[in-house]
ZAMARGU-4260 file (C-alpha; in steps of 0.2 Angstrom, whole numbers, plus 5000, padded with zeros to 4 digits):
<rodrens>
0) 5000/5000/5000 | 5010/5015/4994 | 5009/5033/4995 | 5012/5043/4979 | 5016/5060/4976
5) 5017/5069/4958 | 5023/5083/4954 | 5021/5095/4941 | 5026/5116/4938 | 5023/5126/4924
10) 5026/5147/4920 | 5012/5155/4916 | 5011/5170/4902 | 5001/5181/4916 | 4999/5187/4932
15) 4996/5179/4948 | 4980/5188/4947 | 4975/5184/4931 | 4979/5164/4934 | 4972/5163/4953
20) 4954/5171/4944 | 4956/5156/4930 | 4961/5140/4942 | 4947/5145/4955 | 4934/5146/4946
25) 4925/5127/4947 | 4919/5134/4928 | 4936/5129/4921 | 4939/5113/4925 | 4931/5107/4911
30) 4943/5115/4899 | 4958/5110/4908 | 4954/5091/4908 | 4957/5079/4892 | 4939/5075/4884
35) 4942/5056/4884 | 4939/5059/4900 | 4923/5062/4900 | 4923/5074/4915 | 4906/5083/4917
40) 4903/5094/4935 | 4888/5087/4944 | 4885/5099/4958 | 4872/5113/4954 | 4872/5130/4958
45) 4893/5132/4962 | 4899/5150/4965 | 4910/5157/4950 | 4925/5155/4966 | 4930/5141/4978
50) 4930/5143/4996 | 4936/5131/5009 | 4922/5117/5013 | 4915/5117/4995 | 4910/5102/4988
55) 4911/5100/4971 | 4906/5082/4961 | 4909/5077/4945 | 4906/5061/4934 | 4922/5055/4924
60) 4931/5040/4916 | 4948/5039/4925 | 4952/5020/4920 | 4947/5010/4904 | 4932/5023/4900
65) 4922/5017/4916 | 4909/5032/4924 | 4912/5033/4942 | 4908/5050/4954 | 4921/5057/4960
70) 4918/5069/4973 | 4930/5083/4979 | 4930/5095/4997 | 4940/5112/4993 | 4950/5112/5010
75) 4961/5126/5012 | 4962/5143/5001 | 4971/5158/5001 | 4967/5170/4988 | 4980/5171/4974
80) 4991/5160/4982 | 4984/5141/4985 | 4972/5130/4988 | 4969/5110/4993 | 4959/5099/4987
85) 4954/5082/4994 | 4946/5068/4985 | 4930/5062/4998 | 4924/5051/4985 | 4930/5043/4969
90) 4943/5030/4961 | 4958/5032/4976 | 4959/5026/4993 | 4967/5045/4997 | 4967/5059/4987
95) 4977/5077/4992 | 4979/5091/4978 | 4988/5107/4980 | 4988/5120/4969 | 5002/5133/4973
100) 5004/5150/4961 | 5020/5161/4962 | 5025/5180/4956 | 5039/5178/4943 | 5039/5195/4937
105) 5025/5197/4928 | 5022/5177/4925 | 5016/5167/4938 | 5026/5148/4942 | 5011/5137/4946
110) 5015/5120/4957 | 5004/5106/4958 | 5007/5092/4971 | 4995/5077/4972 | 4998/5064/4985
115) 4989/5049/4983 | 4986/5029/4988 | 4977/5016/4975 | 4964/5009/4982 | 4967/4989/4983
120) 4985/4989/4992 | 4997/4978/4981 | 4985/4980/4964 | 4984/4996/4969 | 5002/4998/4970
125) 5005/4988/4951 | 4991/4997/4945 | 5001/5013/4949 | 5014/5005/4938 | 5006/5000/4924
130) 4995/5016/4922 | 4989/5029/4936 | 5006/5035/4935 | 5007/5039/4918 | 4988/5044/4916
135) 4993/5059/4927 | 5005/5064/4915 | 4994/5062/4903 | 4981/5073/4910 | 4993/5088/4914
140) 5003/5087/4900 | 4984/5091/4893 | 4984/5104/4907 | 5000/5112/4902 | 4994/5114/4883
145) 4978/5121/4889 | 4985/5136/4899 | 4996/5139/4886 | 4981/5141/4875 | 4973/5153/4889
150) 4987/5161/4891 | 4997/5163/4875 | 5014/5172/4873 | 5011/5190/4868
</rodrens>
């Protein structure tokens, strides 16, 4: 039963401000997440930001293009520079998400840190080999082409 941690940074052609009003906005979680996928939000009603406590749930296809519900708790913010999420339901026996922005003159350095544990300890463990690992970076490689999109080089 291992514990996982990915990591992933990417520079950001905007502001702190700019980013923090993009990647806290439920809204756009859509458009950062590969269509194969099939991630759709759930939840009605969401406010246009996070806040800690908020509950957001979400269908999507993580593994061999089987629908589960994943459900997520927003846990900790602090405007414009991070915020946690924590996986309450869904595919992984634990789930913990931080998203970390950073001034670098006028671009910001966004860090993500997921640490995570596959649910079924050993299978779990060798399913981690044979694909959650490189699922992940599948999905923020998608991630990293998408802000670039939002945020081109002027």
């Amino acid at each position: 039963m291992g514990f996982y941690q990915f990591k992933q940074e990417q520079l950001v052609n905007a502001s702190v401000p700019e980013v923090w009003d993009f990647i806290s906005s439920p809204a756009n979680l859509k458009e950062i997440t590969p269509d194969h996928m099939g991630f759709d939000i759930t939840s009605e009603g969401l406010p246009e930001k996070m806040y800690p406590g908020m509950i957001i749930s979400y269908k999507v296809s993580p593994v061999l293009g089987i629908k589960m519900t994943w459900v997520t708790e927003i846990k900790n913010v602090v405007d414009q520079e991070f915020f946690i999420d924590e996986q309450r339901i869904g595919p992984y026996k634990m789930w913990h998400h931080q998203h970390r922005l950073e001034a670098q003159g006028d671009q910001t350095m966004m860090y993500d840190i997921i640490t995570y544990q596959p649910p079924m300890g050993l299978l779990g463990d060798i399913a981690n080999s044979l694909f959650i690992k490189s699922n992940l970076n599948e999905i923020f490689a998608y991630r990293t082409v998408a802000v670039e999109k939002r945020f081109p080089v002027k």
